[in-house]
C-alpha positions as a printed Julia matrix, in Angstrom:
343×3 Matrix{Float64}:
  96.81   81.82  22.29
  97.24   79.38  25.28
  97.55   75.48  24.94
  94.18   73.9   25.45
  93.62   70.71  27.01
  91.33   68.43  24.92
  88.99   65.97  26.5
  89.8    62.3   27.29
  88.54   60.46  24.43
  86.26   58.55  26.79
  85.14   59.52  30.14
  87.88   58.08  32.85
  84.91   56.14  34.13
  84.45   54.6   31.7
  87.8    52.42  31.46
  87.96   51.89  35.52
  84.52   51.86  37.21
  84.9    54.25  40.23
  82.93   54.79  43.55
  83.04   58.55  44.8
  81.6    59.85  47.8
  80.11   63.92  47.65
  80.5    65.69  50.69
  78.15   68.29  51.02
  76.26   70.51  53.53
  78.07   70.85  56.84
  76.73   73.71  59.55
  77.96   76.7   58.7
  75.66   79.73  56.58
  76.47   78.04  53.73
  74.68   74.75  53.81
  72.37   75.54  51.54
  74.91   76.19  48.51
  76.73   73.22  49.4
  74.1    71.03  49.53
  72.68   72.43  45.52
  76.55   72.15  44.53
  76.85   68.46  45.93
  73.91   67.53  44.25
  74.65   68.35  40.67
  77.98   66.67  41.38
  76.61   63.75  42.04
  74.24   64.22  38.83
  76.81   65.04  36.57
  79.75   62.09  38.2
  76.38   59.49  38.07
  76.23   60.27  33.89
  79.84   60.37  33.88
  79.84   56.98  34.57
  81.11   57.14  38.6
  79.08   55.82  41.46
  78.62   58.49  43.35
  76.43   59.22  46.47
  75.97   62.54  48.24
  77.14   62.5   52.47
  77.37   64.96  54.99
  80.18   66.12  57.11
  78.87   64.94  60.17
  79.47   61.93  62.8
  78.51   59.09  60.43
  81.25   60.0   57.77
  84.09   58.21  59.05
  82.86   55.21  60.37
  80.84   55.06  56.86
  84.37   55.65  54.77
  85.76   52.66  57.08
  83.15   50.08  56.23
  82.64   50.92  52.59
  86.03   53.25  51.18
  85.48   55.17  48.35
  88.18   55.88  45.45
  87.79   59.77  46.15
  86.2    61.68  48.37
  84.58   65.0   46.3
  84.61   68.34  48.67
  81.69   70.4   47.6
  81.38   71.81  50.99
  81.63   75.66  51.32
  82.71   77.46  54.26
  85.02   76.82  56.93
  83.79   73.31  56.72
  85.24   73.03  53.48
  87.53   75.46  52.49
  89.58   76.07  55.84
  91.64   72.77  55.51
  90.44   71.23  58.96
  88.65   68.32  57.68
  91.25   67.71  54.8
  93.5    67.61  57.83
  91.02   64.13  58.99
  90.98   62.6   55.97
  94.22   62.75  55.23
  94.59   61.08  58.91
  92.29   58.46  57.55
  93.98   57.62  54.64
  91.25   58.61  52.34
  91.7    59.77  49.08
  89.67   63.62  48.07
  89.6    66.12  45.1
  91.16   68.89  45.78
  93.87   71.26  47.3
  95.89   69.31  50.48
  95.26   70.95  54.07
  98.24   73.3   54.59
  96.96   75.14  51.52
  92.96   75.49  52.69
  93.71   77.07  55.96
  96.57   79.7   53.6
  94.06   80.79  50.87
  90.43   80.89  53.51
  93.26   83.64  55.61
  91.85   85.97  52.81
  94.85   88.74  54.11
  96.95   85.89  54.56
  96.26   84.76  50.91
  97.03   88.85  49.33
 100.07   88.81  51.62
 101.43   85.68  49.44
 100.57   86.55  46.24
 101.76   90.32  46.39
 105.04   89.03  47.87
 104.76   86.61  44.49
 104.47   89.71  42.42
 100.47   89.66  42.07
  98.42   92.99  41.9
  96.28   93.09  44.83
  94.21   96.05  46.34
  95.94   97.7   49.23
  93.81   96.79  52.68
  93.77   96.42  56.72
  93.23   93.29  58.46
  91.26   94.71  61.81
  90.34   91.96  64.41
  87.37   92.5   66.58
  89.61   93.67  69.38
  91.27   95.93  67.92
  88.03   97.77  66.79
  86.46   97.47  70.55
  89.73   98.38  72.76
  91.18  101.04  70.41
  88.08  103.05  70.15
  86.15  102.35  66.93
  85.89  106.46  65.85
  89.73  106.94  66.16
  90.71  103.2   64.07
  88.04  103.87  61.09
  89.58  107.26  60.81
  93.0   106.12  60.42
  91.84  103.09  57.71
  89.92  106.0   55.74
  93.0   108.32  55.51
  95.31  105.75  54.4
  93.0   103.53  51.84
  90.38  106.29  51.47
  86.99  105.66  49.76
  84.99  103.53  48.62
  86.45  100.92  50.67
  84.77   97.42  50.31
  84.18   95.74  53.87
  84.13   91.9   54.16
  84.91   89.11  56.65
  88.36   88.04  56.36
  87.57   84.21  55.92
  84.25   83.01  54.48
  82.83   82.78  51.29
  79.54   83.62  48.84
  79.64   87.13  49.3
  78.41   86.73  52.83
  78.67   90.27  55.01
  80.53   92.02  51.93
  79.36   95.65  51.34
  80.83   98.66  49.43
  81.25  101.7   51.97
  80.9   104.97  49.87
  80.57  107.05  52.95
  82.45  107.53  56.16
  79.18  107.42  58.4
  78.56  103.73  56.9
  81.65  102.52  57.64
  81.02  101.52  61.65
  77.66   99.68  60.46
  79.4    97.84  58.0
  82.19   96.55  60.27
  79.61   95.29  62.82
  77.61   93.56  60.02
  81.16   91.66  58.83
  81.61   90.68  62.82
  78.81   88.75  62.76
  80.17   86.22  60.09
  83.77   86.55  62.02
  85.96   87.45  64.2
  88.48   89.43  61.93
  87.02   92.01  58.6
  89.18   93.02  55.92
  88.91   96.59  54.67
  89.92   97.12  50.95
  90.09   99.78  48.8
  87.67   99.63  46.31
  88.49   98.9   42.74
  86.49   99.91  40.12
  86.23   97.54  37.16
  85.15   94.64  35.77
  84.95   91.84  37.65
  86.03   88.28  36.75
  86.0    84.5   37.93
  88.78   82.55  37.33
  88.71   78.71  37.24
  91.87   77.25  37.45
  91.57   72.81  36.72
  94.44   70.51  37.23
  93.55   67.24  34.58
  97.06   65.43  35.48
  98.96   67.72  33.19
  99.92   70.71  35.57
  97.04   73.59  36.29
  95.35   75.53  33.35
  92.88   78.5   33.47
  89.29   78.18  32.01
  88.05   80.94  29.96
  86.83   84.13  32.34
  83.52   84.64  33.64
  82.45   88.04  33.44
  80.24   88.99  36.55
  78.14   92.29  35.78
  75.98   93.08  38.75
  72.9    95.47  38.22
  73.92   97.15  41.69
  77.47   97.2   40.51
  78.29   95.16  43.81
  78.67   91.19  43.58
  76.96   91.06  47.23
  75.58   87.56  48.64
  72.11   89.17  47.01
  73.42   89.92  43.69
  75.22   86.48  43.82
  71.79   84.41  44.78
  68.71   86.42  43.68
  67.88   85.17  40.24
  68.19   88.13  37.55
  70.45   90.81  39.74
  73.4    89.64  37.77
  74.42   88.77  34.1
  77.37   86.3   33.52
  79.27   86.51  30.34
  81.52   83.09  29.51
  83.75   84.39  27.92
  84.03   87.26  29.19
  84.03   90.42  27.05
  87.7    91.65  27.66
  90.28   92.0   25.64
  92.45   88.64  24.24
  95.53   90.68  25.79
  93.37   91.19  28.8
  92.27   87.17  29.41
  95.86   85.84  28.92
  96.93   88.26  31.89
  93.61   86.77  34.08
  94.44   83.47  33.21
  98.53   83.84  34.06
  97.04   85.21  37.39
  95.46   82.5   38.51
  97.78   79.92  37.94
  99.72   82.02  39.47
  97.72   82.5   42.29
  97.06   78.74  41.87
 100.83   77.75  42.11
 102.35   80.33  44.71
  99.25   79.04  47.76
  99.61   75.54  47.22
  96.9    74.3   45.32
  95.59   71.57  44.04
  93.13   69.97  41.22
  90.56   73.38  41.11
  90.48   76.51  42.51
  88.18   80.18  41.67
  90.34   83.38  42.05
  88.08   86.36  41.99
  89.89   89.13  40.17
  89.2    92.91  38.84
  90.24   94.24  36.05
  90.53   97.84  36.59
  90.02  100.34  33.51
  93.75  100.37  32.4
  93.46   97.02  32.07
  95.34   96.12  35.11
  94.1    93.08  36.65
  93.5    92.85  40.59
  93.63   89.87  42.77
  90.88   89.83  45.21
  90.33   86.62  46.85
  90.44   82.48  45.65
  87.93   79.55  46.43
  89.4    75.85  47.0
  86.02   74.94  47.02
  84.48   76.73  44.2
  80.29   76.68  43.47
  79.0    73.5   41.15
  75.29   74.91  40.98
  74.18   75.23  38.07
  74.35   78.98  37.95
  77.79   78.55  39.38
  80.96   80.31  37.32
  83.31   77.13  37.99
  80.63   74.87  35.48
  80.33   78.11  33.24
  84.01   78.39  32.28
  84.35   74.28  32.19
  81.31   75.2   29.24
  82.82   77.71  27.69
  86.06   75.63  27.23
  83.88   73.29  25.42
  83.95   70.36  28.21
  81.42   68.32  30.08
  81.46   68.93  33.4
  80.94   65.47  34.6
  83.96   64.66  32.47
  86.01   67.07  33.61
  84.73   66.19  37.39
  85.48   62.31  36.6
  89.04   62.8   35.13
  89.83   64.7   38.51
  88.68   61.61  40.69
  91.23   59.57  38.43
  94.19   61.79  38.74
  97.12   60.33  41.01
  96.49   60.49  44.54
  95.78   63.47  46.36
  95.5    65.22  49.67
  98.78   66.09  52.15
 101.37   64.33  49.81
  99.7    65.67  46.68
 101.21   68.15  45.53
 100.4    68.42  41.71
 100.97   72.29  41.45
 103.51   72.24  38.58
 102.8    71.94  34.76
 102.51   73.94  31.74
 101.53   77.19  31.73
  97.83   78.7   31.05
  95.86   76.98  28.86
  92.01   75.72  28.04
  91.07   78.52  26.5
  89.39   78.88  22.99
């Protein structure tokens, strides 16, 4: 059994009175996840003890971090806006302080075939795939470049933009004659789709948190879609999916998940929290898919499931992270004991 990491004995608001500005929203197609995530942040940092107001990522951010800095800046922004390192990149030319993994490390883990290059260099288990820009796809003659990606991954294959997040344009491809559809669906979300071979299993979330003592996996959330596809409709339409915290694998089984993503955690980079979406295949084998710097805070989100199932408060756990030594480009904080918070 893992170490676990036991609450502070007092929220860290508590002893040193913070002020902690939520980004949220931002203008990309996933605004309206962003903004629900920001504001239970701000609810659960407010009964944590932390001042904390939501803002957007728009014109009026800077100047307003100038005239009133916060402690921390909290990234709940989803998307490119939040996840692709660019406006890290600002605030760490501002000299502000944020939650969360530094800038270099964003724009490596939202290159999802970037991201499964790493970690299968690292050793990780990954599905085998094919990174196909738009380009490609138009100039080499769509029929002839499907065929090819069939014969060498074969099918299912599961089609989805190569950067983005929440599911958006990802669709299982069971059939050759739904293939071309599916790639012109992903190209409206981007510019680049990544074709996977499908892995049949049982899906997992893995939160990774970073409390000042090096990063430790949360307990597993199961994801069991009732299509058998965690889609952007399964993910948002209230009853399509069940969640399990813990989830119902084997002990063997959740210490492998958990070394994953620290692993996964470690090798990109990151910093203070991250998601890594995983199967576990039926031999028990478990398969990196993708990873979120900027994972969901809804209150259906996995990210506040696991912190629950580890028997934390979320606004703790959220607080303790605004308290940790400073973050952003020389931040670091990526080394530490080994898997943990688990019951």
């Amino acid at each position: 059994m893992s170490e676990q990491v036991a609450p502070a004995a007092e929220p860290a608001a508590a002893r040193h009175p913070l002020r902690a500005v939520v980004l949220a929203g931002g203008l990309n197609f996933e605004r309206e996840v962003s903004l629900s995530s920001g504001t239970q942040v701000e609810e659960e940092l407010t009964r944590a003890g932390v001042d904390a107001e939501v803002r957007d990522a728009d014109a009026e951010l800077l100047p307003g971090l100038a005239a009133a800095p916060a402690d921390a800046v909290f990234i709940a922004l989803h998307g490119a806006t939040g996840e692709d390192g660019a406006l890290r990149a600002v605030l760490d030319l501002a000299g502000v302080p944020y939650v969360g993994s530094p800038a270099a490390a964003c724009r490596l883990a939202w290159d999802k075939p970037a991201a499964k290059s790493v970690v299968r260099s690292a050793g990780v288990t990954t599905p085998d795939w094919v990174a196909l820009p738009h380009s490609t796809f138009r100039e080499l003659g769509a029929g002839a470049v499907l065929d090819l990606i069939v014969a060498r991954l074969g099918l299912p294959l599961m089609v989805k933009p190569a950067s983005g997040g929440s599911a958006l344009g990802a669709q299982k491809v069971t059939r050759v004659e739904d293939l071309p559809a599916a790639m012109v669906s992903c190209f409206a979300y981007g510019d680049t789709v990544l074709v996977e071979r499908f892995v049949d299993g049982v899906e997992l979330a893995l939160s990774v948190v970073d409390l000042g003592e090096g990063p430790q996996a949360l307990p597993a959330v199961e994801i069991a879609p009732e299509s058998g596809v965690f889609d952007y409709t399964a993910r948002y339409t209230p009853g399509l999916t069940e969640y399990h915290a813990p989830a119902r694998v084997s002990d063997a089984v959740a210490e492998r998940a958990a070394a994953l993503a620290v692993q996964v955690h470690r090798v990109l980079g990151l910093a203070d929290l991250s998601r890594t979406d995983a199967i576990v295949s039926p031999d028990g084998e478990v398969h990196f898919l993708e990873v979120n710097v900027s994972p969901g805070l809804t209150e259906t989100s996995m990210f506040p499931m696991a912190v629950e199932a580890a028997g934390h408060s979320l606004g703790d756990v959220l607080a303790r992270l605004l308290t940790a030594p400073p973050r952003g480009a020389a931040h670091p904080r990526n080394h530490g004991p080994e898997p943990g918070l688990r019951q």
